[in-house]
C-alpha positions in Angstrom: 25.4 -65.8 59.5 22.3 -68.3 58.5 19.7 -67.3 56.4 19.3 -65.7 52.8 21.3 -62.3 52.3 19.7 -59.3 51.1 22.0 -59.4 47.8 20.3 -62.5 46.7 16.8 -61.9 47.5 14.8 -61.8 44.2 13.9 -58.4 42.6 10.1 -57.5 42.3 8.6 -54.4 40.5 6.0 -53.6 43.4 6.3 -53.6 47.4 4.2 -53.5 50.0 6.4 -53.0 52.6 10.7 -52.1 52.2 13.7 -52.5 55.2 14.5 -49.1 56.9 16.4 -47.8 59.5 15.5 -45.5 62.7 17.5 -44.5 65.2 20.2 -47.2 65.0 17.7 -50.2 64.8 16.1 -52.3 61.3 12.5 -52.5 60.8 9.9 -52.8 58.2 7.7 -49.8 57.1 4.6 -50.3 54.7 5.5 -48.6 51.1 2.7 -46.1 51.3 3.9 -44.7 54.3 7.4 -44.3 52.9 5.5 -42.0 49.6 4.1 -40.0 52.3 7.5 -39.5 54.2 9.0 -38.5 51.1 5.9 -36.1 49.7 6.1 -34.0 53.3 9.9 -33.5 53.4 13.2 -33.6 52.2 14.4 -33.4 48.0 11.6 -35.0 47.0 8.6 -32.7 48.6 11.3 -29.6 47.7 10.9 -30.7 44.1 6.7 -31.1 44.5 6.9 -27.9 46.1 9.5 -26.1 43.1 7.0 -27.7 40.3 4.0 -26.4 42.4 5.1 -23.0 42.5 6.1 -22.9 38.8 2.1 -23.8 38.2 1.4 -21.1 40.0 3.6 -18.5 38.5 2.3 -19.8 35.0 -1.5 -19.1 36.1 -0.3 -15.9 37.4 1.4 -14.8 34.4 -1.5 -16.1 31.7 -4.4 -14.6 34.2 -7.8 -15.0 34.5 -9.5 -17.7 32.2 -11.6 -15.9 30.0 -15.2 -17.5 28.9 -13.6 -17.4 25.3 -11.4 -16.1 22.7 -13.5 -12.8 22.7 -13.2 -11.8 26.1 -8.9 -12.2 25.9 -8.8 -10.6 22.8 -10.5 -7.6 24.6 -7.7 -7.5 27.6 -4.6 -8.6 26.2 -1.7 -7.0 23.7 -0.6 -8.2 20.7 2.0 -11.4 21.5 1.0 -12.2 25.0 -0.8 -15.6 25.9 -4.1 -16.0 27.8 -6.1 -18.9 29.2 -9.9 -19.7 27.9 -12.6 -22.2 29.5 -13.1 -25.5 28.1 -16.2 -27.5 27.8 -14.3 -30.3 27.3 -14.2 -32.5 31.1 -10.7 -33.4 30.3 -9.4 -30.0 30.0 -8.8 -27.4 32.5 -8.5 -24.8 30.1 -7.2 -24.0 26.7 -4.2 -21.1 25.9 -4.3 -18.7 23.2 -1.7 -16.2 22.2 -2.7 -13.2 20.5 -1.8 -12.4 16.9 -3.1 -9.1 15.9 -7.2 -9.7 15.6 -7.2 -13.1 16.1 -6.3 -15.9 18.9 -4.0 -18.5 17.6 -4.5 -21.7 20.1 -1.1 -23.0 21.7 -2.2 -25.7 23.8 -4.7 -27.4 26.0 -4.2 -28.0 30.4 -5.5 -31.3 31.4 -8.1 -30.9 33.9 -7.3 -33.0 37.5 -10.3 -35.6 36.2 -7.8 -36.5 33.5 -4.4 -36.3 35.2 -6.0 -39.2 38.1 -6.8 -41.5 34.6 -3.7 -40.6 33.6 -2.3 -42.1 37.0 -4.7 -45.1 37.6 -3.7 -45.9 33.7 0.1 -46.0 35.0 -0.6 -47.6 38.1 -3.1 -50.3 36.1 -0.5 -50.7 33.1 2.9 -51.8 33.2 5.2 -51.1 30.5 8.2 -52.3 29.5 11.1 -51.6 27.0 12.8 -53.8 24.6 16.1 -53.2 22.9 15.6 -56.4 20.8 12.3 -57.6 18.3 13.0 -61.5 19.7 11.7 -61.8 22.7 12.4 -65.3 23.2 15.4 -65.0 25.3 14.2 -62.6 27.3 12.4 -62.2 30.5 10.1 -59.3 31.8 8.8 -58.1 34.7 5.9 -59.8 36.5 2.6 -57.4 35.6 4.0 -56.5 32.2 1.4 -56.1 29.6 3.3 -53.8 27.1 6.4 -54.0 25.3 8.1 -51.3 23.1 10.4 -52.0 20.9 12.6 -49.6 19.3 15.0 -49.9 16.3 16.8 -47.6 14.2 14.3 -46.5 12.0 11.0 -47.1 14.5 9.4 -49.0 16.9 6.8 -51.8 17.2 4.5 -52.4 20.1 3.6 -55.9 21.5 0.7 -56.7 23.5 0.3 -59.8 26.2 -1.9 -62.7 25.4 -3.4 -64.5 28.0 -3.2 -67.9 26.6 -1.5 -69.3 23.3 -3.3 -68.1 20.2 -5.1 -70.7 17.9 -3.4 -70.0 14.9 -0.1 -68.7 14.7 1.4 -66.2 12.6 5.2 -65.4 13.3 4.7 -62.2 11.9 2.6 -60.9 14.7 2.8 -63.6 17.1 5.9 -64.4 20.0 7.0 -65.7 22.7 9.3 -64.4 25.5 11.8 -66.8 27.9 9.3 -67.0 30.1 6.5 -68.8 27.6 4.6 -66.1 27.4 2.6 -64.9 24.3 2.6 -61.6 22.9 1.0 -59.6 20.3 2.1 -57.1 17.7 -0.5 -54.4 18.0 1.7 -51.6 16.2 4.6 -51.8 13.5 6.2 -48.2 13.0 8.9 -49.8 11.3 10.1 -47.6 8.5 12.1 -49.3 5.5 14.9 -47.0 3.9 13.2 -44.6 0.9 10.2 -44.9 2.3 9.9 -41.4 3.9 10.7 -38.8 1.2 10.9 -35.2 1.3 7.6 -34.3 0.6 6.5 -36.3 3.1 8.2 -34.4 5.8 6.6 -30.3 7.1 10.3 -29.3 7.2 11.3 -29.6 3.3 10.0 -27.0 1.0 9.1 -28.0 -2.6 9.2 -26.8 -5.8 6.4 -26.2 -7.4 7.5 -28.3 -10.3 7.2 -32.1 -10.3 9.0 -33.0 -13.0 12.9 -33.7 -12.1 15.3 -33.6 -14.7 17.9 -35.3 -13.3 15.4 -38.4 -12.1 17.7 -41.6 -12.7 14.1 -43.1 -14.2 13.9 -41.0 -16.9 14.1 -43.1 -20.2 15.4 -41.7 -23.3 14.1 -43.1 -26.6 10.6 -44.0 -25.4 7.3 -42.1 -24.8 4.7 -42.5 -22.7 1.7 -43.9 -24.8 -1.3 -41.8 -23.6 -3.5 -45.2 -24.4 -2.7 -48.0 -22.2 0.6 -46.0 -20.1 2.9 -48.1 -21.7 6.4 -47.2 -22.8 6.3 -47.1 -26.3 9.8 -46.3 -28.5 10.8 -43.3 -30.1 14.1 -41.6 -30.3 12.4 -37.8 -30.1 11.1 -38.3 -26.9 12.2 -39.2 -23.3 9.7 -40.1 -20.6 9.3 -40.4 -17.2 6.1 -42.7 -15.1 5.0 -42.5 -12.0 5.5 -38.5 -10.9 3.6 -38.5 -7.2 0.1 -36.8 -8.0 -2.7 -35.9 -5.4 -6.4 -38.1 -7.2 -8.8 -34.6 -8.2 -6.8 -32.0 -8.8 -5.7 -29.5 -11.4 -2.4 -29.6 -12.9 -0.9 -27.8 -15.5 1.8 -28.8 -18.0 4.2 -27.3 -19.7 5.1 -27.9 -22.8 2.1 -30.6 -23.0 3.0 -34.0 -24.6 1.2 -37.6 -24.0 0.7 -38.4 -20.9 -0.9 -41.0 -18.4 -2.3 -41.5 -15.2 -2.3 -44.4 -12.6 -3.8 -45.9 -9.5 -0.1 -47.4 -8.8 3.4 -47.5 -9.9 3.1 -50.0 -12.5 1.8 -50.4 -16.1 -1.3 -52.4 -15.4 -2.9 -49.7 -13.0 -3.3 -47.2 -16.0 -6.3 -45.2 -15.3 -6.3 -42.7 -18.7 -4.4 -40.2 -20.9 -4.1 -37.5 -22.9 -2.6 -35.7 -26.0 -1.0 -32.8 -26.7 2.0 -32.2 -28.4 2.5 -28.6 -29.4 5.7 -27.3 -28.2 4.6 -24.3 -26.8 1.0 -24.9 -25.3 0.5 -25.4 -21.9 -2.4 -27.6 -21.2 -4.3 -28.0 -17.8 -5.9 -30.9 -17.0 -8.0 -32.9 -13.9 -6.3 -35.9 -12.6 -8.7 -38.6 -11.7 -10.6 -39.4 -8.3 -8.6 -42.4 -7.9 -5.1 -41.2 -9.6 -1.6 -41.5 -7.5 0.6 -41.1 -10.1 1.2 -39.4 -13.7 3.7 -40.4 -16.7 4.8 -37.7 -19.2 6.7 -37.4 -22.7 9.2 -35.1 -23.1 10.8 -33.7 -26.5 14.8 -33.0 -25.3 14.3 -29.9 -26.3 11.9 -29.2 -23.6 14.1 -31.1 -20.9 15.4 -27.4 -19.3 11.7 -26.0 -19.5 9.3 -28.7 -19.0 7.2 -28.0 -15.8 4.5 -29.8 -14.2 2.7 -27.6 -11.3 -1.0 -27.5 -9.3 -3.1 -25.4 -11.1 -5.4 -24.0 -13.5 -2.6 -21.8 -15.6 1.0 -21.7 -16.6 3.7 -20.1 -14.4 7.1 -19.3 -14.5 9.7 -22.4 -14.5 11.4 -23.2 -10.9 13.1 -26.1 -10.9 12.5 -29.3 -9.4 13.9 -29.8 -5.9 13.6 -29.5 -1.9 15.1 -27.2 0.4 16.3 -27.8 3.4 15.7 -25.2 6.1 19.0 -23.6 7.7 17.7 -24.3 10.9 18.0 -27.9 10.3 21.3 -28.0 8.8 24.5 -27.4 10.9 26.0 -23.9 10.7 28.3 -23.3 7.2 30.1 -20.5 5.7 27.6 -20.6 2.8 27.6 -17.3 -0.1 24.1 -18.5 -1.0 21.2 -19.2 0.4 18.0 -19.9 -1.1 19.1 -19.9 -4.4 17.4 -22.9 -6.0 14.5 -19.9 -5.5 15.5 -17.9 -8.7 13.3 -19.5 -11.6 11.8 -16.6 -13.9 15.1 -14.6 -14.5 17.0 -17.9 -15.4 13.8 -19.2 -17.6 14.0 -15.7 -19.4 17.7 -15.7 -19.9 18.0 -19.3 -21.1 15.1 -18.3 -23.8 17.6 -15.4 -24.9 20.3 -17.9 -25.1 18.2 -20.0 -27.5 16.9 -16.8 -29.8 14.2 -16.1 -28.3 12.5 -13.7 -27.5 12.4 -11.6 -23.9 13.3 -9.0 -21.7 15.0 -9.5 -18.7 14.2 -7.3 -16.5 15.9 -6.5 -13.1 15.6 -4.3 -10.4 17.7 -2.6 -7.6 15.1 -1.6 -4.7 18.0 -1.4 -1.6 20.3 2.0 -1.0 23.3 2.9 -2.1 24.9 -0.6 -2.6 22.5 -1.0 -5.5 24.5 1.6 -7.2 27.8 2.4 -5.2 30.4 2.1 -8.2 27.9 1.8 -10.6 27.4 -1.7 -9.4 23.7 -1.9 -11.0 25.2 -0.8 -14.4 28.1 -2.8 -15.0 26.2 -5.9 -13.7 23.7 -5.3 -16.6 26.9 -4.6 -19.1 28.2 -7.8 -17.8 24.8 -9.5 -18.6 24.7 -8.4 -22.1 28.2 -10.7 -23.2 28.0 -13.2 -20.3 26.9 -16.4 -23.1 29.0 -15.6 -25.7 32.5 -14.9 -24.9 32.9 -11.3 -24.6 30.8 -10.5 -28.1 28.0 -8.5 -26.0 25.0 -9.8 -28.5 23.9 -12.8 -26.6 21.5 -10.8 -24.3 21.0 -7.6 -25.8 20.1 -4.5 -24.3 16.4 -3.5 -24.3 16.2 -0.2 -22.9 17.4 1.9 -20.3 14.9 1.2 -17.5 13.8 3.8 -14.8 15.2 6.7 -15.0 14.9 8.7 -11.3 14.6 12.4 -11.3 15.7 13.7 -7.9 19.1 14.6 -7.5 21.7 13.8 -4.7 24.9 15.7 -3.6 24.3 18.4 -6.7 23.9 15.5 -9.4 20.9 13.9 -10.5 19.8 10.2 -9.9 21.2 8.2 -12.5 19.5 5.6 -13.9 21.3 2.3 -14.3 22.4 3.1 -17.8 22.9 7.0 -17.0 26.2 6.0 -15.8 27.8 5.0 -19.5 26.3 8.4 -20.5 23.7 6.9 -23.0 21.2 8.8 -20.9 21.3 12.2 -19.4 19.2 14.7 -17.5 19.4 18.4 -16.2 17.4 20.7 -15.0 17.2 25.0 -14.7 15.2 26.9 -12.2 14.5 26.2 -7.9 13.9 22.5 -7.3 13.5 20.8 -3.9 14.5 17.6 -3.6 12.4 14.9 -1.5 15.3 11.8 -1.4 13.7 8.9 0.3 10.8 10.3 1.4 8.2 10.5 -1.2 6.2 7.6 -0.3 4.6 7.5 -3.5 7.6 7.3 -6.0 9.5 3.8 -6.8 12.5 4.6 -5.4 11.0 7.1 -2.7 12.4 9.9 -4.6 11.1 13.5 -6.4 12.0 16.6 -7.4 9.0 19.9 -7.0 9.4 23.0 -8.3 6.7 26.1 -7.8 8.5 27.4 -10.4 6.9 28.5 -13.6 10.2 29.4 -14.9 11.9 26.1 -14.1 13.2 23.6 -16.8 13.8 19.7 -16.6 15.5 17.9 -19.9 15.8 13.9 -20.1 18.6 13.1 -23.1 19.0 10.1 -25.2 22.9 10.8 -26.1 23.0 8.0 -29.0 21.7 7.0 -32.3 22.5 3.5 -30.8 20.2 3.4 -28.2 16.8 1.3 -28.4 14.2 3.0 -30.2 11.2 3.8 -27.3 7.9 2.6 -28.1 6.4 4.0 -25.3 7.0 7.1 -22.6 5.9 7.0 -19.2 6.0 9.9 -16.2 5.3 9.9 -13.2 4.6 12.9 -12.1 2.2 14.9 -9.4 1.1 18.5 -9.0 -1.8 21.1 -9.3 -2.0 23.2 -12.9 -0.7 21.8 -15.7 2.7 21.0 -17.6 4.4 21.1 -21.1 6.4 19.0 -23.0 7.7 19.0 -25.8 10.2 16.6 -28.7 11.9 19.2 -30.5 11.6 21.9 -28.2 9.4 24.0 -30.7 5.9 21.8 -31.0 4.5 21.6 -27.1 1.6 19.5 -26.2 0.1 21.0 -22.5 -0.7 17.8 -20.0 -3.5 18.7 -17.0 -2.7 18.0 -13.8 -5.2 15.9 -11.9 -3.6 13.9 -8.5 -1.2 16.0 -6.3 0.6 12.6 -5.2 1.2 10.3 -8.4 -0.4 10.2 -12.0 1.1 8.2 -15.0 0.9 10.6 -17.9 1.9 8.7 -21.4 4.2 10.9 -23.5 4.3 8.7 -26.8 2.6 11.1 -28.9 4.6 12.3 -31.6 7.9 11.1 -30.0 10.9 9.9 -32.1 11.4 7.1 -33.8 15.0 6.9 -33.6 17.4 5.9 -30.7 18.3 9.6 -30.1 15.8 12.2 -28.4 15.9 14.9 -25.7 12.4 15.3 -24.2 11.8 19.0 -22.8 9.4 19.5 -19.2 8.4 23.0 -18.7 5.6 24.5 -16.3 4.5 28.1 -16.7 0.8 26.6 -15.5 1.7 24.6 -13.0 1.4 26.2 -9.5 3.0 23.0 -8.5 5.1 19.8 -10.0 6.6 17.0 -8.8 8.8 15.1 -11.3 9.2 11.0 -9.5 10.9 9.9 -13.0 10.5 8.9 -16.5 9.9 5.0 -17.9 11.1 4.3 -21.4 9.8 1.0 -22.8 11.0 -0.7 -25.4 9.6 -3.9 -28.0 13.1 -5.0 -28.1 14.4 -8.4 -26.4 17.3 -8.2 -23.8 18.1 -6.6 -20.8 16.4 -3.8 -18.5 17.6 -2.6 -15.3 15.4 -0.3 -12.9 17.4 1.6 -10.0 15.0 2.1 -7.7 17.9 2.8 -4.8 17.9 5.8 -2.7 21.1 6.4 -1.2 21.1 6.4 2.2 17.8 5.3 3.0 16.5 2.8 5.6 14.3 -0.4 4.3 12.1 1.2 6.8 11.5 4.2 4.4 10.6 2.0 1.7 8.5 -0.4 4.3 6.6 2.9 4.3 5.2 3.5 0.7 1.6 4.1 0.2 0.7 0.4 -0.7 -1.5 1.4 -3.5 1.4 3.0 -5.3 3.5 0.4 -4.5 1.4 -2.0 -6.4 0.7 0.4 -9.4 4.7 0.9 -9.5 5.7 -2.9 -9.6 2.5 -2.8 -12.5 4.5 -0.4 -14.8 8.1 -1.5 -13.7 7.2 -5.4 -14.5 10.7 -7.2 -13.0 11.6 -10.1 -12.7 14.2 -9.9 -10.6 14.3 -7.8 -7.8 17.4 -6.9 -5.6 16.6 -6.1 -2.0 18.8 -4.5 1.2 20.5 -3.9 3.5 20.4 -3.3 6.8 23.3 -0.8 7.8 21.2 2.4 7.4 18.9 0.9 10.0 21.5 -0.4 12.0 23.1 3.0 11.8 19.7 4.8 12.7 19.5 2.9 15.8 16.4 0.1 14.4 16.8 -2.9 16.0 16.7 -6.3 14.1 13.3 -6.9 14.6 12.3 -3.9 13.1 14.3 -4.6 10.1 13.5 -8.1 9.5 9.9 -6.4 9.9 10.2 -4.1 7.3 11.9 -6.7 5.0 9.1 -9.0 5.3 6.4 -6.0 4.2 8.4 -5.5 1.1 8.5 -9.4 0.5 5.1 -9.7 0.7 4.7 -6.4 -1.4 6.2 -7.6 -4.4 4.7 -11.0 -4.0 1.7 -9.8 -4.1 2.1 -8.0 -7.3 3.6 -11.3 -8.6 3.8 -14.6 -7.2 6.5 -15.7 -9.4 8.6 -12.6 -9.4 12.7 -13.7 -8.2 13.5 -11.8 -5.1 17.0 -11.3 -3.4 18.3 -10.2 -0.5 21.4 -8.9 -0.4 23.3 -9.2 3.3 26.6 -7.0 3.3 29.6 -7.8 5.5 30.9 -6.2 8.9 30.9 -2.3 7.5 32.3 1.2 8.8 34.6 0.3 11.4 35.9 -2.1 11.6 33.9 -3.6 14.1 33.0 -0.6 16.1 29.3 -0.4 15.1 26.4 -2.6 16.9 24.4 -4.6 16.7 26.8 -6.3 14.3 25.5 -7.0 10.3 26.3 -10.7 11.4 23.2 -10.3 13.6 20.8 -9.2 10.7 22.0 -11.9 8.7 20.9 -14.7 11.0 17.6 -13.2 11.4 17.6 -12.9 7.5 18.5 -16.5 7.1 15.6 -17.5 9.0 13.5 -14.8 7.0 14.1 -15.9 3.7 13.8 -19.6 4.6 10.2 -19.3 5.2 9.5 -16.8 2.6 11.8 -18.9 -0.2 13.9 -15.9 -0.8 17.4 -16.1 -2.1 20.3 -14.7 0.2 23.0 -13.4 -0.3 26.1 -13.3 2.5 29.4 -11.4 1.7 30.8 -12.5 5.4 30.9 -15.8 4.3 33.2 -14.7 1.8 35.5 -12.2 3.2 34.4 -12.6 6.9 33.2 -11.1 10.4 36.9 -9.3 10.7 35.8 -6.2 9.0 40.0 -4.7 9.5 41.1 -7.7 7.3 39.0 -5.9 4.2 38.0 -2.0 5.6 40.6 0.9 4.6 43.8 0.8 2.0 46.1 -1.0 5.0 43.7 -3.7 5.4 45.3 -7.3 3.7 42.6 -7.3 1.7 41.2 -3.7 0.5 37.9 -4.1 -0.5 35.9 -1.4 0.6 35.9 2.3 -0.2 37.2 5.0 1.6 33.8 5.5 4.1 34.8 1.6 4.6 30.9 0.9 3.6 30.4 0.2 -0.1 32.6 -1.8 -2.3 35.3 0.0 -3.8 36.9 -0.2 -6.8 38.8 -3.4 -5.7 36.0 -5.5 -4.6 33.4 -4.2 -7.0 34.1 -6.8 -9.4 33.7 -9.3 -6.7 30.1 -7.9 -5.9 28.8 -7.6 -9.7 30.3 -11.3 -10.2 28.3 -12.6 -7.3 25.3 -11.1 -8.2 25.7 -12.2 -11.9 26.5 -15.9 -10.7 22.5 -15.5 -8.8 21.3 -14.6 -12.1 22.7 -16.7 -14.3 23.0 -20.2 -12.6 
């Protein structure tokens, strides 16, 4: 057959007309009419039609569009999305979601005005893609104006010339096989190191700048605070050019010489300053046009040295990023979060060096802060943990909180309580409120009406801490007595129902041993919460605040007032938080848990910004495997929890597991947990204290 073939007819990127068939014979048919052949009928049109009706359901579902924020506020619950006018021509209208009093905007609906630019933009514009940066052996398609070109670490767009530029520059300038000229209008290129953690919205930071471990740090030189320059001396190392935002307070820690630039090099030294006590913390202002600060550090300040935004000294947290779960692929990881724990380390390593400090550490979770005595022997463990088995390194400073209520016929011991240093008893009718006095640290009381009724707190040896000061809390109406000796009593009014602290450190002992005596032949009601021994001596001090059996819920649900005053008097520094199988066991869903996690979070923080907070995930319990939801699903939520509220994690599946019948009951292969099959027993407690004590110390 004559002619050209359709396989060799040139390709173009527009038609006007295209060959089709119809009923058995060829013809031509304009390309307009084709678009409207396939827009009435057939996939295409079904697809229009499928998008269409998905609109629809979107408006139906958001509803009206309110005049503004106000009005949707008015209608809508808590969570749910609605649709407000916009004044803006380009936008059909703008959606809100509702979170609690206020409307959090999601996004914005192009109006039709600005979907037909949109259009006549795409129908005006023709873009193309390039694989390669040289264009010249490369040819596009006719009514190209726009090239992107991509690469592995950005992209770069080039724009069409009409004619051949009068200068050239090869850096910007091009041209393609087909002698055309092209410009670069945009270079996204991104050379390696470049983009660096805290550039990025999905690294958290330390607060401290100063790294440690920096691979620029120079022993043997300081930074002169007079021209920035690195000026010898063995007693100090130094490290230039720390990131700094120009304007802003910092504060150092301990504060040596230091400079700031405009740039990372010697000449673009702005100023300096110096201080060089080794335990003074200075603040100062960097300047309008500062990017970077140099500072001198003694080695002995290397573990401690800490350079943070604003106008006063915190605790140390050391330098570093973290990474998000979310964006990391799934592990079987013990820890998470744990680069979070700054203030009970700082304290610790201060011990270790003869210092002086308490370290103080609480258990505010249920029975697996004190199944097995968990809470005690982890502080034991503490006290010997730096110097081989001695016991001296740490010290003990006191017994900590000391709960009055009673459980199963025995009284709430304290952490302590359990080695028998510290005893209590009690004579007379008592009612027990055990995880529900919303007012107490650990939820939990003890009331008598009695005016017979008796309650004695014992200090069993000489070798105990000498107290310095007595605190009880303690409600009622009337009044109480109480009494050293048991002879001289000093009466105490009454004056809040709920919670009052009333100091008992007049006339108390001096020595280590002491029995203080409660009675109440006034009082036409008391409520004993428990007793707070203080102490001036370094070491450490651990608060039970657990309430067997409890739900986080239950704590969730303490007046917030008290809660604050509590954490005031309690001071840790560490604070132990959990679990979820209560909750899980009284039917609470995750949400509600995480929840009620988050409140107590934000609790504590609020008392203290700095104060080391850990949650503590347990593995598949009380089974095996029969119970749902399953832990596994609290500990995912938790991850994602203590991710954005930088909260240290611990997960005992990633240890032993979701297989609950390889560890639950004596015929498991591995008998870990006690004879209920939900706390650690006496074969997996060590493995519990040691994992807690590897958070604390590390």
């Amino acid at each position: 057959m004559a002619g050209v073939k359709t396989n060799n007819v040139n390709f173009v990127s527009i038609s006007d007309d295209v060959l089709v068939n119809r009923d058995g014979s060829t013809s031509r048919q304009k390309t307009s009419n084709l678009a409207t052949q396939l827009a009435a009928s057939g996939a295409i049109a079904d697809a229009f039609e499928e998008l269409a009706e998905k609109i629809d359901n979107i408006s139906v579902e958001l509803g009206p569009i309110y005049d503004d924020t106000s009005a949707g506020l008015s209608v809508v619950d808590d969570g749910v999305q609605f649709r407000v006018a916009s004044t803006d021509a380009d936008v059909a209208y703008d959606i809100y979601v509702r979170d609690s009093t206020n409307a959090v905007f999601v996004s914005s609906v192009p109006s039709a005005s600005a979907l037909a630019g949109l259009l006549n933009e795409l129908r005006t514009r023709r873009v193309a893609s390039a694989s390669e940066t040289d264009f010249s052996s490369t040819s596009f398609p006719a009514g190209t104006d726009l090239i992107v070109s991509r690469n592995k670490s950005g992209f770069v767009a080039w724009a069409m010339l009409n004619e051949e530029p009068d200068t050239i520059d090869e850096d910007i300038h091009q041209q393609d096989l087909d002698e055309n000229w092209w410009l670069k209008i945009f270079d996204g290129e991104i050379g390696a190191g470049t983009i660096e953690p805290r550039h990025t919205r999905f690294f958290i930071a330390s607060k401290n700048l100063f790294n440690k471990y920096s691979a620029d740090i120079v022993a043997g030189y300081y930074v002169n605070s007079n021209n920035g320059v690195l000026t010898e001396n063995e007693n100090y190392s130094s490290l230039q050019f720390i990131p700094v935002e120009p304007g802003t307070e910092y504060t150092f820690f301990p504060a040596g010489q230091i400079a700031w630039y405009y740039d990372d090099t010697d000449e673009a030294y702005i100023s300096g300053d110096v201080t060089t006590a080794d335990n003074a913390s200075k603040t100062l202002t960097s300047p309008t046009n500062a990017k970077y600060v140099g500072v001198s550090v003694k080695p002995a300040w290397m573990d401690d040295f800490q350079i943070e935004i604003g106008g006063s000294q915190t605790d140390y947290e050391p330098f570093g990023y973290i990474l998000p779960d979310e964006y990391i692929a799934p592990t079987l990881k013990l820890f998470h979060g744990e680069g979070t724990i700054g203030r009970t380390r700082q304290k610790l390593r201060k011990r270790l060096r003869g210092g002086t400090a308490q370290v103080r550490i609480a258990w505010h979770m249920d029975s697996w802060g004190s199944a097995y005595n968990i809470n005690y022997a982890l502080i034991y463990h503490l006290l010997r943990v730096y110097d081989g088995g001695g016991g001296t390194a740490v010290g003990l400073a006191g017994p900590g909180w000391i709960g009055a209520a009673y459980v199963g016929g025995a009284a709430k011991q304290n952490v302590l309580g359990a080695a028998g240093r510290y005893t209590v008893a009690r004579t007379g009718a008592w009612d027990d409120n055990f995880g529900t006095d919303i007012y107490s640290p650990d939820t939990c009381s003890a009331e008598t009406t009695d005016t017979s009724a008796t309650y004695t707190i014992t200090s069993t040896s000489a070798s105990n801490a000498v107290i310095s000061e007595f605190s009880l809390l303690c409600g009622g109406t009337g009044s109480f007595d109480y009494s050293w000796d048991g002879a001289t009593w000093t009466t105490v009014a009454l004056t809040d129902a709920d919670r009052q602290i009333v100091s008992l450190s007049e006339d108390a002992p001096a020595t280590g041993d002491w029995t203080l005596y409660l009675r109440f032949p006034d009082a036409s009601a008391f409520k004993i919460m428990g007793l707070l021994p203080e102490t001036e001596v370094s070491g450490a001090v651990g608060h039970a605040i657990n309430a067997t059996g409890t739900q986080t819920a239950g704590r969730a649900a303490s007046d917030a007032s008290a809660f604050a005053a509590n954490a005031a008097l309690l001071r840790p520094d560490m604070v132990f938080l959990g679990t979820p199988i209560n909750d899980r066991n009284a039917g609470r869903s995750v949400a509600e848990w995480v929840a009620d996690i988050e409140t107590l979070i934000d609790r504590w923080r609020a008392w203290s910004a700095t104060v080391d907070l850990c949650l503590v995930m347990p593995p598949e319990v009380a089974g095996p495997n029969t119970l749902e939801p399953r832990m596994s699903l609290y500990k995912n939520a938790a991850v994602r929890l203590c991710d954005l509220k930088r909260v240290c994690l611990v997960d005992f599946a990633a240890v032993l597991g979701d297989d609950a019948s390889a560890y639950v009951s004596a015929a498991a292969d591995l008998p870990l947990l006690d004879a209920v099959d939900t706390h650690f027993g006496s074969e997996g407690v060590y493995l519990y204290q040691n994992t807690l004590l590897k958070i604390i110390t590390e």
